[in-house]
C-alpha positions as CSV (number, residue, x, y, z in Angstrom):
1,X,0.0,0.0,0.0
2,X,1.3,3.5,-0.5
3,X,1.0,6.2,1.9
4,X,-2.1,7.8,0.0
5,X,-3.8,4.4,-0.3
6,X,-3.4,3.9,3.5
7,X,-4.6,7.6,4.7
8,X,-7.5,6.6,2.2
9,X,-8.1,3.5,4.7
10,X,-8.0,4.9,7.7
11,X,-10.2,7.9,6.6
12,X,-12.9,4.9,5.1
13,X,-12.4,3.4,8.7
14,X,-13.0,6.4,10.7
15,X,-15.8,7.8,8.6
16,X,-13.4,11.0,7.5
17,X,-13.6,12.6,4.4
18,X,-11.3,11.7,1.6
19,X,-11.9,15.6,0.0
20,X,-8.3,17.2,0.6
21,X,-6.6,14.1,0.1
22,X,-4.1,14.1,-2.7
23,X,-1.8,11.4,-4.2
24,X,1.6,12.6,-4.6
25,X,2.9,12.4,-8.0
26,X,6.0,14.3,-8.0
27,X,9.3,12.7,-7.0
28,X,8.4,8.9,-7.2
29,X,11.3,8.0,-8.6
30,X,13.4,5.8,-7.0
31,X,16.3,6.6,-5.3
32,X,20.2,5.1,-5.7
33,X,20.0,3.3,-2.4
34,X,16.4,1.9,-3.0
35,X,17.4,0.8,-6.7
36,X,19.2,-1.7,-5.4
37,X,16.0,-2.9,-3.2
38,X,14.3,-6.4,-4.3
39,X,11.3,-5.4,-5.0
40,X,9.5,-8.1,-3.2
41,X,11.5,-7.8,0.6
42,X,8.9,-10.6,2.0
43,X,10.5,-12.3,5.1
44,X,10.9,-16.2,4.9
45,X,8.9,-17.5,8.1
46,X,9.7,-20.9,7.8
47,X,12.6,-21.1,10.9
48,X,9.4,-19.4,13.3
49,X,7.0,-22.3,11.6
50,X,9.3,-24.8,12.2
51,X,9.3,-23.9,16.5
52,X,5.9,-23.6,16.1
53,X,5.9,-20.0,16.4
54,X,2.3,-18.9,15.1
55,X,3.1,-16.4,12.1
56,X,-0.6,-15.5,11.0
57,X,-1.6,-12.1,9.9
58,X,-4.9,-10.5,9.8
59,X,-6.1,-8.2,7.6
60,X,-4.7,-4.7,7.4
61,X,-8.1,-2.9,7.4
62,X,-9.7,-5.6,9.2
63,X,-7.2,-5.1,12.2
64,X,-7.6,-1.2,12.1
65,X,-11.5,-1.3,12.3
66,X,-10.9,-3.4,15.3
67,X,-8.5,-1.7,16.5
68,X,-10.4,2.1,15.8
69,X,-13.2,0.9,17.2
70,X,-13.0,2.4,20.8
71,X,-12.5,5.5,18.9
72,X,-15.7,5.4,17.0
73,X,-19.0,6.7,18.1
């Protein structure tokens, strides 16, 4: 998710409007040190599986809403 896409989630979640939210299109480019990022950097869980360390996720917006909800009227 990019930042935008995330303030656009939390706003859905807290009943905000989305009205002077703007993507920023200027400067995406990449920089030197994050050229040389893999683009997928997803962690290898298999050493915390193998201890049987649980390693399940929840949903992003699914864990704000629950999380937001105390906040919520």
């Amino acid at each position: 998710m990019t930042k935008y896409e995330i303030c656009q989630t939390f706003a859905e979640i807290m009943g905000f409007s989305t009205d002077g939210l703007e993507p920023n299109t200027d400067g995406n480019d990449p920089t030197p040190g994050a050229v040389a990022r893999p683009y997928d950097c997803c962690l290898d869980m298999k050493e915390l599986q193998d201890l049987g360390i649980s390693t399940a996720t929840c949903d992003f917006k699914a864990w704000w809403r629950r999380e937001v909800r105390a906040f919520r009227k």
